[in-house]
C-alpha positions in Angstrom: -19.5 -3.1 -52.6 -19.5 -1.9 -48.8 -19.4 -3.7 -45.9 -20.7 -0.4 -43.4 -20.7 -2.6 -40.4 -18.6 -0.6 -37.8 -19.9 2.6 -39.5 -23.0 3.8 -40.9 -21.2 5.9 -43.5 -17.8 4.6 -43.9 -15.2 1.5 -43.6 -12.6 0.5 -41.5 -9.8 0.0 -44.2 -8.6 -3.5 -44.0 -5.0 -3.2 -45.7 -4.0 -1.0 -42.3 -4.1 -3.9 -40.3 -2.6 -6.4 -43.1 0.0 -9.1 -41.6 4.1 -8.6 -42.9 3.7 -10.7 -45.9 0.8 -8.8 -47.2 2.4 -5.2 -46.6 5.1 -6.4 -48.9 3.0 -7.3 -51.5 0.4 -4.2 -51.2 3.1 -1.9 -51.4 4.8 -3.6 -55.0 0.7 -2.6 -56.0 0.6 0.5 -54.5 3.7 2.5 -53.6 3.1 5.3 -50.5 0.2 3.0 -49.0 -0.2 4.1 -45.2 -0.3 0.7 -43.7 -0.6 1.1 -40.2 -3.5 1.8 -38.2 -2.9 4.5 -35.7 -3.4 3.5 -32.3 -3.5 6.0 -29.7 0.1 7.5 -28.6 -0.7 6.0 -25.4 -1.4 2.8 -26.5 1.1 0.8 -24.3 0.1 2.4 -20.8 -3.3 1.5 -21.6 -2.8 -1.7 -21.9 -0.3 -1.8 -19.2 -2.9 -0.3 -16.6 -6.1 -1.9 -17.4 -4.8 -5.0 -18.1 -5.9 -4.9 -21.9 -4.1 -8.2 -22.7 -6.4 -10.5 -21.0 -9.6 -9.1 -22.8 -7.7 -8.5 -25.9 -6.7 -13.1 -25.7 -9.8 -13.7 -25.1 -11.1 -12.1 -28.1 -8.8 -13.3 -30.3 -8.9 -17.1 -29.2 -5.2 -17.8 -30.4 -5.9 -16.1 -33.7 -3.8 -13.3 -34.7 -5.6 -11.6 -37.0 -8.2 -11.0 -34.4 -6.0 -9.9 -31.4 -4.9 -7.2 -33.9 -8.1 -6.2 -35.0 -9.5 -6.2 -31.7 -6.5 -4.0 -30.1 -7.2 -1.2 -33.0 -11.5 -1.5 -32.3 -10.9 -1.0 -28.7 -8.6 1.8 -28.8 -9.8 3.7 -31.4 -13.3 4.2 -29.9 -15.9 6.2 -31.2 -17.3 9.6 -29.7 -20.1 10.0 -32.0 -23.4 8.6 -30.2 -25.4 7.7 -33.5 -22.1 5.2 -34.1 -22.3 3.8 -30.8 -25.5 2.8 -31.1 -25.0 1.6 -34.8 -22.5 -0.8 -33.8 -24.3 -2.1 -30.8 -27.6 -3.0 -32.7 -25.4 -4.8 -35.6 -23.6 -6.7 -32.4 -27.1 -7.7 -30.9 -27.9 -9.5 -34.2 -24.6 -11.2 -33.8 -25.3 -12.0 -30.3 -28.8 -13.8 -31.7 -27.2 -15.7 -34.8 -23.4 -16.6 -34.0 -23.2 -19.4 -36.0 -24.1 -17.1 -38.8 -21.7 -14.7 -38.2 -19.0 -17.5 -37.5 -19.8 -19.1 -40.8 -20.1 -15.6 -43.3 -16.5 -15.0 -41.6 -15.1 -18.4 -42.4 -16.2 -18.1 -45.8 -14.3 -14.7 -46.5 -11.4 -15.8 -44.3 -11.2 -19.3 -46.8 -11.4 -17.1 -49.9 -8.4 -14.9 -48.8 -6.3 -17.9 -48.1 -6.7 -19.3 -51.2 -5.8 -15.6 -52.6 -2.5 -15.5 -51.1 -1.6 -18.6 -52.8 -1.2 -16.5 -56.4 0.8 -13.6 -54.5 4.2 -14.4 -56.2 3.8 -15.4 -59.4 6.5 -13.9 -61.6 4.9 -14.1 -64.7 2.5 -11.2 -63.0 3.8 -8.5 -64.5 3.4 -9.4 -68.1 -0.2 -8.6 -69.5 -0.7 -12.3 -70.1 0.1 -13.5 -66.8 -1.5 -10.9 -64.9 -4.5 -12.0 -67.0 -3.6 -15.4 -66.1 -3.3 -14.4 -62.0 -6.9 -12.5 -62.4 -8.5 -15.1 -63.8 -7.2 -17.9 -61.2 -8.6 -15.7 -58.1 -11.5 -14.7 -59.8 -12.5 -18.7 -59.9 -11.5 -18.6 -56.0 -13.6 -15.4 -55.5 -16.7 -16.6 -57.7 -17.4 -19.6 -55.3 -17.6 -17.4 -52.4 -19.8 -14.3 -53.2 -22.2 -17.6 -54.4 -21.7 -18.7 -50.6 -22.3 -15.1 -49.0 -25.2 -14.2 -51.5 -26.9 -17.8 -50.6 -26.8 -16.5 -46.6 -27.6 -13.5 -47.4 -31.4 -15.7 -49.1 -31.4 -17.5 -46.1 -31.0 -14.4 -43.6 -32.4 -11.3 -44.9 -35.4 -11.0 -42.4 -33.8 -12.5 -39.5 -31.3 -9.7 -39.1 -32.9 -6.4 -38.2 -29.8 -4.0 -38.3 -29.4 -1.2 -40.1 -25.5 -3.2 -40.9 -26.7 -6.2 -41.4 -30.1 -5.5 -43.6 -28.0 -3.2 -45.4 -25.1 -5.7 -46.3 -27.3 -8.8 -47.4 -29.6 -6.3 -49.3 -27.0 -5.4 -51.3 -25.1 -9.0 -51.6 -28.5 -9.9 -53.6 -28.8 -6.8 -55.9 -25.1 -6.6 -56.5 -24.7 -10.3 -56.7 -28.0 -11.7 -59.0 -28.2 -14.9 -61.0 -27.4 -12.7 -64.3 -24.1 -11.5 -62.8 -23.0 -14.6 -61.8 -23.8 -16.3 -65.6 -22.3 -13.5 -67.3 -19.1 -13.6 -65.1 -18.8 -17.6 -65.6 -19.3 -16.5 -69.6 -16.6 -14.3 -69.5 -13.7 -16.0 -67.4 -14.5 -19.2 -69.5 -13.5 -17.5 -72.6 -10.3 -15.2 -70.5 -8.9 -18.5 -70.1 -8.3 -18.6 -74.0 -8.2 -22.7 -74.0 -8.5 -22.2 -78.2 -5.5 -19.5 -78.1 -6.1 -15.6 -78.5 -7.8 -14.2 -81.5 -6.2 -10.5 -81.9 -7.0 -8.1 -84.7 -4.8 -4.9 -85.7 -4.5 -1.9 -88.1 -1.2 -1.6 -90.3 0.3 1.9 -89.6 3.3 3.9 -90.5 6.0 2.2 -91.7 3.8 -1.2 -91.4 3.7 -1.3 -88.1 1.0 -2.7 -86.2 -1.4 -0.5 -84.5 -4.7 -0.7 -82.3 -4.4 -4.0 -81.3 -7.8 -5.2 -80.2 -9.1 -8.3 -78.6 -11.4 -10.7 -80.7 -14.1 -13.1 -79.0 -13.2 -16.3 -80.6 -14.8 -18.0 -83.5 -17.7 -19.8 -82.5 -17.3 -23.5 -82.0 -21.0 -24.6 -82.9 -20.7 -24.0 -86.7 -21.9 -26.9 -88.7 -19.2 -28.6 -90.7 -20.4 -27.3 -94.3 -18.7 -23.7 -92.5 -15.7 -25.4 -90.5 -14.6 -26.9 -93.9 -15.6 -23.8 -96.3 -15.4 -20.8 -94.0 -17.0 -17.4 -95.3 -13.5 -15.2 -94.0 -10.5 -15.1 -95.7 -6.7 -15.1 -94.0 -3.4 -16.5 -93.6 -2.1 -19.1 -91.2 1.8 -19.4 -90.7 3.3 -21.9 -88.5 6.2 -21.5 -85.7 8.8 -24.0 -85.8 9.0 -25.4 -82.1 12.7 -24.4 -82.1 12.4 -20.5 -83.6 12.9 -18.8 -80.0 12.9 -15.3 -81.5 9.4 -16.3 -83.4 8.1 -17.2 -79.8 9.3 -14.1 -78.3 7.4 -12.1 -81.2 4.5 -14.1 -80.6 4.3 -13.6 -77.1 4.5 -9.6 -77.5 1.5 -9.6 -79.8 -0.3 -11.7 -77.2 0.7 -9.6 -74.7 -0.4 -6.7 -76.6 -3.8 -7.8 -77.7 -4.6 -8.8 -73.7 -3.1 -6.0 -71.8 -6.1 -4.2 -71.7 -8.6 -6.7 -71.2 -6.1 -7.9 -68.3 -5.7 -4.8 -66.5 -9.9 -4.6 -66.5 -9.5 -8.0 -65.1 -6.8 -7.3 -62.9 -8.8 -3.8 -61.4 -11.9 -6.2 -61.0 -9.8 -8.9 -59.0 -8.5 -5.8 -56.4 -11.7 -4.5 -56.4 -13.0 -7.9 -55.2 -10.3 -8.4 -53.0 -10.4 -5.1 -51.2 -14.4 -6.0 -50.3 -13.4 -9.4 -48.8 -10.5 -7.7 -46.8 -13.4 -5.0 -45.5 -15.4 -7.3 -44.9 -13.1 -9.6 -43.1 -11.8 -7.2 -40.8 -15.6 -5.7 -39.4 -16.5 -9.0 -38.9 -13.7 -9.7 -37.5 -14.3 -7.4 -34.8 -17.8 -8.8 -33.9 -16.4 -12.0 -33.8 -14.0 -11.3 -31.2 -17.1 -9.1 -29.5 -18.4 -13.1 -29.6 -15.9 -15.0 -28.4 -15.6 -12.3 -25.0 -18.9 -12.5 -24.4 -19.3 -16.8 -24.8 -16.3 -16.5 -22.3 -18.5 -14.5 -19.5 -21.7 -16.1 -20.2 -19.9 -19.7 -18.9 -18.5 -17.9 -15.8 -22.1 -16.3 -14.8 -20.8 -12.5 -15.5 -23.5 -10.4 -16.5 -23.0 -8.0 -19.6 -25.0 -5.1 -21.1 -25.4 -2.6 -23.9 -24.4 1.0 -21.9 -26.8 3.8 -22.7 -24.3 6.4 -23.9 -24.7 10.4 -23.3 -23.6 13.5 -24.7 -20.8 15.1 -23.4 -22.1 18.0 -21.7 -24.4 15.7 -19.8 -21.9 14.7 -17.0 -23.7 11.4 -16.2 -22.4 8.2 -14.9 -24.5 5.7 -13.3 -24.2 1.8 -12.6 -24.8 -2.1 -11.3 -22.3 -4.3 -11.0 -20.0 -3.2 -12.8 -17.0 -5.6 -12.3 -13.4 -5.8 -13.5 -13.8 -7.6 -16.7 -9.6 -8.7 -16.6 -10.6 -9.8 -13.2 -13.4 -11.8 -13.9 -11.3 -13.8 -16.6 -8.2 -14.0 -14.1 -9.7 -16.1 -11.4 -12.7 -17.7 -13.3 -15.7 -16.5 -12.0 -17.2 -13.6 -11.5 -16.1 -10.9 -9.1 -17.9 -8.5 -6.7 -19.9 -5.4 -8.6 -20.1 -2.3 -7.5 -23.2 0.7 -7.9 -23.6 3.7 -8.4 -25.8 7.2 -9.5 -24.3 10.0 -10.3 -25.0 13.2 -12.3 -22.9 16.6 -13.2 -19.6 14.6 -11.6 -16.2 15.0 -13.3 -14.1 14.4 -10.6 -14.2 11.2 -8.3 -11.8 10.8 -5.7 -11.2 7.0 -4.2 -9.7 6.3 -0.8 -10.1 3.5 1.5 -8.6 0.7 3.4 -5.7 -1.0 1.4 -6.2 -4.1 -0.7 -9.9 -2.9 -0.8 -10.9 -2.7 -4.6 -10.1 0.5 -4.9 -7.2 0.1 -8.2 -9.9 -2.9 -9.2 -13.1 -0.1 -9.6 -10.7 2.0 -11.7 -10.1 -0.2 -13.7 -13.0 -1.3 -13.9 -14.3 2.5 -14.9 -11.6 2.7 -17.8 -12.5 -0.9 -19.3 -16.7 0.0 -19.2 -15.8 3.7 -21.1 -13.3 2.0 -23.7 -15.7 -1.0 -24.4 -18.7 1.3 -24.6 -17.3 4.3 -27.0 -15.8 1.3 -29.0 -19.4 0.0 -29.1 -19.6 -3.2 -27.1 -21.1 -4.2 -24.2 -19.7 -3.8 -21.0 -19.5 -5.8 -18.1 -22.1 -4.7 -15.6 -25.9 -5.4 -15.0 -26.5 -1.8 -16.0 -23.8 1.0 -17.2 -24.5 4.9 -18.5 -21.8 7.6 -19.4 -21.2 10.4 -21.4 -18.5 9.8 -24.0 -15.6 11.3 -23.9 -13.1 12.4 -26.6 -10.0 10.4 -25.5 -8.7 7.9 -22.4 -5.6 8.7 -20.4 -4.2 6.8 -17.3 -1.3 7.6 -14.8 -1.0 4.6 -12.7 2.0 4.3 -10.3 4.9 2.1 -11.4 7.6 -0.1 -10.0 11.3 1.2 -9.5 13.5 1.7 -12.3 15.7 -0.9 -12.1 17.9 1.0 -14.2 18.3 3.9 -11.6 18.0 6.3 -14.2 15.6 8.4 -12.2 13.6 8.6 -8.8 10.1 7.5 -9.2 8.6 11.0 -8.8 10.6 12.2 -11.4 9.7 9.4 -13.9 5.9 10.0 -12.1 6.2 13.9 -13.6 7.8 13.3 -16.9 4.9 10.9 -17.6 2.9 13.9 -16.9 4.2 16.6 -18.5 3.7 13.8 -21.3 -0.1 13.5 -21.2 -0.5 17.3 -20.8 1.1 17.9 -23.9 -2.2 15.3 -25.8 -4.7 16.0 -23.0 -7.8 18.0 -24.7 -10.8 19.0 -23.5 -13.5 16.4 -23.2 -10.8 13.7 -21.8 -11.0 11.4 -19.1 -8.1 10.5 -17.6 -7.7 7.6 -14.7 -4.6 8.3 -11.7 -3.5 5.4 -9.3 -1.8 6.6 -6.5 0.2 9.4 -8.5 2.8 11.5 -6.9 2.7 9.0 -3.8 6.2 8.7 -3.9 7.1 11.6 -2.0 6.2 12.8 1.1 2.6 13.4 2.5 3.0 17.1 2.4 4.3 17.2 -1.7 2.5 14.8 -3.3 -0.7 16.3 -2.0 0.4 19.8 -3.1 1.4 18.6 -6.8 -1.8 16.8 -6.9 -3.8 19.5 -5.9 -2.0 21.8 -8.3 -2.5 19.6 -11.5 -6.3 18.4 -10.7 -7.1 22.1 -10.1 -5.7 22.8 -13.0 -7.6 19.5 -15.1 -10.9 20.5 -13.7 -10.5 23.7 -15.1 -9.8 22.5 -18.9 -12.8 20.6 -18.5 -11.5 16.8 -18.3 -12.8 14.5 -16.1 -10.2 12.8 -13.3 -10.6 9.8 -11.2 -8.4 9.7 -8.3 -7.1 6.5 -6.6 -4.8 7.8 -3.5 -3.6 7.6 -0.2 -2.7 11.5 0.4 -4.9 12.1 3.3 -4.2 15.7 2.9 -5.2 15.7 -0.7 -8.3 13.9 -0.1 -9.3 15.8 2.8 -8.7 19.2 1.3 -10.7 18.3 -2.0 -13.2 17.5 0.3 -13.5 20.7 2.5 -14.1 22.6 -0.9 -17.0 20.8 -1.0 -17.0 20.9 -4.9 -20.3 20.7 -6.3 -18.4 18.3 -9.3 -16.9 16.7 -6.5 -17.6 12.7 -5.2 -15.8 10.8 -2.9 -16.2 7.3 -2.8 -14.4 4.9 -0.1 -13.4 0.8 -0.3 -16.1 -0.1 2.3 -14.6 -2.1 5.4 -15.7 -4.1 7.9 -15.4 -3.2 12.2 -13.7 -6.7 11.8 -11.4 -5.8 9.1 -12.9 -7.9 6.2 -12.7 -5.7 2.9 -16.3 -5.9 1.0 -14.8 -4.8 -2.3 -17.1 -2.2 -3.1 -17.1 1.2 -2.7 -19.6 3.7 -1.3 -20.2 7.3 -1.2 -18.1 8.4 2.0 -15.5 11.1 2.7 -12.1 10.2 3.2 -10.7 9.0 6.2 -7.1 9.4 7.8 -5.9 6.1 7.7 -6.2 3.3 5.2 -5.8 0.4 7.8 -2.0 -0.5 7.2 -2.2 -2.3 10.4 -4.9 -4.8 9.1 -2.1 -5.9 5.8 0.5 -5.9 8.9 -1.6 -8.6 11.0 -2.3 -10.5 7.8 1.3 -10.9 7.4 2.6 -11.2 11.0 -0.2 -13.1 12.1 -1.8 -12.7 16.1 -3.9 -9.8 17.1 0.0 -7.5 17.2 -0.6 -4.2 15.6 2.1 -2.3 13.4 4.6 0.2 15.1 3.4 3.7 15.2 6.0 4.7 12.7 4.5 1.6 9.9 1.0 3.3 11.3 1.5 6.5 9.8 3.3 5.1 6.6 0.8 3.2 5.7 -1.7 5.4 6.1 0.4 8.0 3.6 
């Protein structure tokens, strides 16, 4: 049985995202087992420079399990666009029936708890007890594919997914009312309450051979046969205290179940592994649920982003808004538009402290949440998808003093050159600012050129006027230049409009802020902070 809710054609393996305890145990079942889910190598800056955490909690809700599955979904999108739009039409239906999706998790989530209550068992590895363990999980199991095949009645024509119709489609042909007799027939009689009935063959040298498992006599014989019975045999007795008989006794047991145990045993994974699946794709939807109850109370609007090809170049939007910002302060922040077409490079510049860092972030979030198939948060978003995500955002001192900050600045660099492909998209926040004017505008000429050329997409968030202003004298056709809008009073808008750079980015406005009056910054803080 398949899940095929995050894909169309294949799963998301569950035991790479298994907690400590459980990648002990699946690894005494399965030596070698990969275990970990590979994240991107540049997992951590991600997170560090969109401010993953904050979506990633409020997904989760306090629950692990989630956070984790949730971290993997987001960074680990999708470029394919028929996957996009699988997993955004199986997310719709969750949108519609939440408590449905809360409770079909619940139930698989219940089932696995009660699982990993029969982990350690060290009777396990004999036959008997491992027919013993199989036969104690199955009776957990049982219970609840009778749960999810009576939602999947009750639902079957409320969902109209591909994921969804599929999956409750198959919970009632896989799981009829003849399966579910015939397993209840057979793990009543595995449980052997009138002991084991074994028959073998006598081979060389007496020995027993081809030991096979018996059903056991039948109990509804009339007592003419229980007291005259048509088959001959023996019966010997052990004496209570005769340990070596018991040992002998326990062998042939052992012998006569182990292979009806390891069919048992193979049926108990193959169980397990389909709650697991099942667990962790719903798991993501269920985080996908919680983010979007979270904006719905604080008024942010959300929508499913019409995803492009690559070659299409096309980015367009409405108020499109830092999601991480949105959940900071509790409420919903200021949105920004846009229409664009045949644009891979976007250079930002503006007065400071004008939602200029806030819009790139912003950008990232919208193209992780989209390729990951979510919605995004924005009244309307489109984009083509790209093949990977990378930031460079500037970073504080090392403390350590281990390096200046443009050297640390160009290692991280010379780091994402050696992954950067084709087809990426990758963010920059005031790189190479740590230098002079003159510099930092020449190394970022030098590696932009150089980006552009490979065919990844840049967006630029600096102050190097000379940068700025020399991009722009090109007069790049793939070229747009957007600037944090500002008032003639010096009030900041937060949005950005389609503008060419301008010399200065109002220093003097964070200096009267500070100082207080109508006093305007020294000449010399002038031309800093306009750098």
């Amino acid at each position: 049985m398949k899940a095929f809710l995050l894909y169309p054609d294949r799963d998301f393996d569950p035991t790479l995202l298994l907690s400590r305890r459980d990648r002990s145990y699946a690894r005494q079942k399965e030596p070698g087992l990969d275990l970990h889910q590979a994240l991107p190598w540049n997992h951590a800056a991600l997170n560090q420079d969109l401010g993953l955490d904050i979506v990633l909690n409020t997904m989760a809700g306090g629950d692990g399990f989630l956070l984790e599955v949730a971290l993997v979904g987001l960074l680990n999108g999708v470029s394919e666009l028929d996957v996009i739009r699988y997993r955004q039409d199986v997310l719709r239906d969750c949108l519609r029936h939440g408590p449905t999706l809360r409770r079909t998790y619940d139930i698989v989530v219940e089932a696995l708890k009660a699982e990993r209550k029969h982990y350690w068992s060290p009777m396990s590895r004999y036959p008997a007890g491992t027919l013993s363990h199989a036969v104690e999980v199955l009776d957990i199991f049982v219970p609840a594919l009778r749960k999810l095949r009576a939602l999947a009645d009750r639902n079957i024509g409320l969902f109209n997914s591909q994921g969804f119709s599929r999956l409750f489609e198959m919970l009632r042909a896989e799981l009829s009312d003849a399966y579910f007799d015939e397993i209840d027939d057979h793990l009543k009689r595995l449980k052997f309450k009138g002991g084991v009935l074994v028959s073998a063959q006598l081979g060389k040298g007496n020995k027993a051979t081809n030991y096979v498992l018996r059903k056991p006599h039948r109990k509804d014989l009339g007592w003419f046969a229980r007291l005259w019975p048509t088959t001959e045999g023996y019966t010997s007795y052990l004496d209570p205290r005769d340990e070596a008989g018991a040992r002998a006794l326990s062998e042939l047991r052992d012998r006569g179940v182990n292979l009806v145990a390891n069919a048992l045993a193979q049926s108990m994974d193959h169980i397990s592994s389909f709650f697991q699946m099942l667990r962790t794709e719903l798991a993501f939807y269920v985080g996908c649920l919680n983010l979007y109850g979270h904006l719905e109370k604080l008024g942010a609007p959300v929508c499913f982003p019409k995803p492009t090809a690559l070659r299409d170049e096309n980015l367009s939007f409405s108020g499109l808004y830092d999601v991480c910002l949105a959940i900071s302060m509790n409420r919903k922040p200021v949105g920004n538009d846009l229409e664009s077409a045949g644009k891979d490079f976007i250079v930002i510049t503006g007065a400071n402290t004008g939602g200029k860092s806030t819009f790139l972030r912003s950008l990232g979030l919208a193209q992780l949440m989209m390729q990951a198939g979510v919605f995004v948060p924005a009244a309307a978003f489109s984009a083509e998808v790209r093949t990977t995500l990378f930031s460079h955002f500037k970073r504080e001192e090392d403390a350590a003093m281990e390096s200046g900050k443009l050297d640390e600045e160009l290692n991280r660099m010379s780091e994402l050159v050696e992954h950067l492909r084709p087809g990426a998209m990758i963010l920059m926040n005031e790189s190479f600012a740590a230098t002079n004017e003159r510099e930092g505008s020449e190394i970022a000429m030098q590696i932009t050129t150089a980006l552009l050329e490979k065919g990844v997409k840049v967006g630029y968030v600096t102050h190097l006027h000379q940068f700025a202003h020399r991009m722009d004298q090109k007069k790049l056709p793939n070229a747009l230049f957007l600037r944090a809008e500002r008032q003639p009073d010096g009030t900041r808008t937060f949005r950005l409009i389609e503008a060419a750079p301008l010399q200065t980015s109002y220093g003097e406005d964070l200096y009267a802020n500070v100082f207080g009056g109508d006093e305007r910054a020294p000449e010399s803080r002038r031309l800093s902070a306009a750098r």
